[in-house]
C-alpha positions in Angstrom: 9.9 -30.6 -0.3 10.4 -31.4 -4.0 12.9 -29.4 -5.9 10.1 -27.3 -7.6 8.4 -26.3 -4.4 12.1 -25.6 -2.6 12.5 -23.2 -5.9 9.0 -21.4 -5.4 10.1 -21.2 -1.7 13.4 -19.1 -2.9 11.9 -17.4 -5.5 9.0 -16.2 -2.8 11.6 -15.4 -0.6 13.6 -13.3 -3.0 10.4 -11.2 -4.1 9.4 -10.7 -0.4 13.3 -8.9 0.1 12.6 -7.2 -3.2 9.2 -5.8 -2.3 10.2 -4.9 1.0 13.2 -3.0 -0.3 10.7 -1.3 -2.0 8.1 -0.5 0.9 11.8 1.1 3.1 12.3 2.7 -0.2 8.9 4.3 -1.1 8.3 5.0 3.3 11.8 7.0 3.5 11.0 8.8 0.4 7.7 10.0 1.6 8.9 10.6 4.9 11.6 12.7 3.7 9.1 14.4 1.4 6.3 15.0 3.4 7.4 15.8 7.4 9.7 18.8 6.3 6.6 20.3 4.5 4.2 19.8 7.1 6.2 20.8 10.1 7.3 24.3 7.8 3.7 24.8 6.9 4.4 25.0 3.0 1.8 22.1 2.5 -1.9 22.3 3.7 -3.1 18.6 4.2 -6.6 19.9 4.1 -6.2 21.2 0.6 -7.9 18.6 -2.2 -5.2 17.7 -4.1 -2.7 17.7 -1.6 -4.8 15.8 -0.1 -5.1 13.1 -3.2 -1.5 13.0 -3.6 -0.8 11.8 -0.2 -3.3 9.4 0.5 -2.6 8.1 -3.1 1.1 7.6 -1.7 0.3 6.2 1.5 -2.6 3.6 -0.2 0.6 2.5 -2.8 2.4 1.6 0.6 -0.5 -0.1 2.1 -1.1 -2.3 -1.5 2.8 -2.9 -1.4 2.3 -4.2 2.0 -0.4 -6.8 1.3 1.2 -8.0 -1.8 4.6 -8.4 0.5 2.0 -10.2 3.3 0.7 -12.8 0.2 3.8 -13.4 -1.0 5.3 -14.3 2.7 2.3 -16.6 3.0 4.2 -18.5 0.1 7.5 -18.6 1.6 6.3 -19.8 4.8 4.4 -23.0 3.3 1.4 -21.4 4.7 -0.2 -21.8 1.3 1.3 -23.3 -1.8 0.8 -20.7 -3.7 -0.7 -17.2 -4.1 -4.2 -17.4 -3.7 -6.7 -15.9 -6.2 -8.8 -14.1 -3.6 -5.9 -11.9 -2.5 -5.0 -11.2 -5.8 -8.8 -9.9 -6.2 -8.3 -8.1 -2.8 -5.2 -6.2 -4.0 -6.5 -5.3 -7.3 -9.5 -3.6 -5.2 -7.5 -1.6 -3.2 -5.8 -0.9 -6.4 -8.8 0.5 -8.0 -9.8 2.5 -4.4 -6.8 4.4 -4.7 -7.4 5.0 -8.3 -10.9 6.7 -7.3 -9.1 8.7 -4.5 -6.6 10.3 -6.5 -8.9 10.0 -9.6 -9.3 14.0 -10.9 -13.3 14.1 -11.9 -12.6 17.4 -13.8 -10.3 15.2 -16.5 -11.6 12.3 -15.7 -14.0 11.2 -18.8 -17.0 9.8 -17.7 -16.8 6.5 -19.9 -13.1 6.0 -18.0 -15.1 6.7 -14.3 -17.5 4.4 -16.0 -15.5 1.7 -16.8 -13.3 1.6 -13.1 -16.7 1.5 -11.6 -17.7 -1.9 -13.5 -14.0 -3.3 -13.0 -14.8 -2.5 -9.6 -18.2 -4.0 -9.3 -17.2 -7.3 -10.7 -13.9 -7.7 -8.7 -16.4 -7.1 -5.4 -18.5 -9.6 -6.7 -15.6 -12.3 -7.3 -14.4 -11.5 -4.0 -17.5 -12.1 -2.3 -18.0 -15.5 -4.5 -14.6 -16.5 -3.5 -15.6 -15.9 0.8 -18.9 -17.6 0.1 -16.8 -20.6 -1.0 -14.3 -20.5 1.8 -16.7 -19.7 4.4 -18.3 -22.8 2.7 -15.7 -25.4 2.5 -14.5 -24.4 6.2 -18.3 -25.0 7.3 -18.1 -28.2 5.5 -14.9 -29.4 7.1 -16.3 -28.4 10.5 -19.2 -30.5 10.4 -17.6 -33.4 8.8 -14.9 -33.2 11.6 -17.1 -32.9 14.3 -19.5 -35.7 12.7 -16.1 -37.7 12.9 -15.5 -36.8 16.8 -18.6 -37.5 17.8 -19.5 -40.9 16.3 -15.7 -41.9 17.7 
């Protein structure tokens, strides 16, 4: 490795600790939250809102987690660096837990509007992005096995 790509490798590194300081952080918290009120019954998980509020929590874990998994990808040389469809994947399940603990009574309809279209297009880069992979890996599979089998 080059001195840049051993300094992306520490810098990865030092985010993935970061971020998964963050993930114990944000778990404990909602554990410490969230148990003593359901074993007590002063929280009904059935109730709407609650209901919003605690998915919204556990999707922010869940997005924390596949940012950590993108960035360990870096660190391990897996990939050089982050790649744009995961970014696209994380900034869906970004907008999904917008919609779930989105309040439609508030909510303007130009706003619900607008997260709808953001949402649309990211889908559409993300599917452009598989068709290319699933692509390029069909590609390298026939020219590899064209290769085998003239050998």
């Amino acid at each position: 490795m080059n001195h840049y790509e051993r300094f992306e490798h520490v810098v990865a590194f030092i985010l993935s600790v970061i971020i998964a300081l963050v993930i114990a952080l944000a778990l404990l918290q909602l554990v410490t939250r969230v148990v003593p009120l359901l074993v007590t019954g002063s929280i009904d998980p059935l109730d709407h809102e609650v209901f919003q509020g605690l998915f919204g929590m556990i999707m922010t874990l869940l997005i924390a987690l596949e940012f950590k998994h993108s960035i360990i990808r870096v660190a391990m040389r897996r990939e050089s660096i982050v790649q744009v469809k995961t970014v696209v994947l994380i900034a869906l399940l970004a907008l999904s837990r917008k919609f779930i603990v989105l309040d439609s009574k508030v909510t303007e309809a130009q706003t619900i509007a607008a997260l709808a279209l953001a949402t649309l297009v990211l889908g559409i880069v993300y599917w452009m992005l598989r068709e290319r992979d699933d692509r390029l890996s069909m590609e390298r599979r026939t020219s590899t096995g064209a290769e085998a089998g003239g050998e």
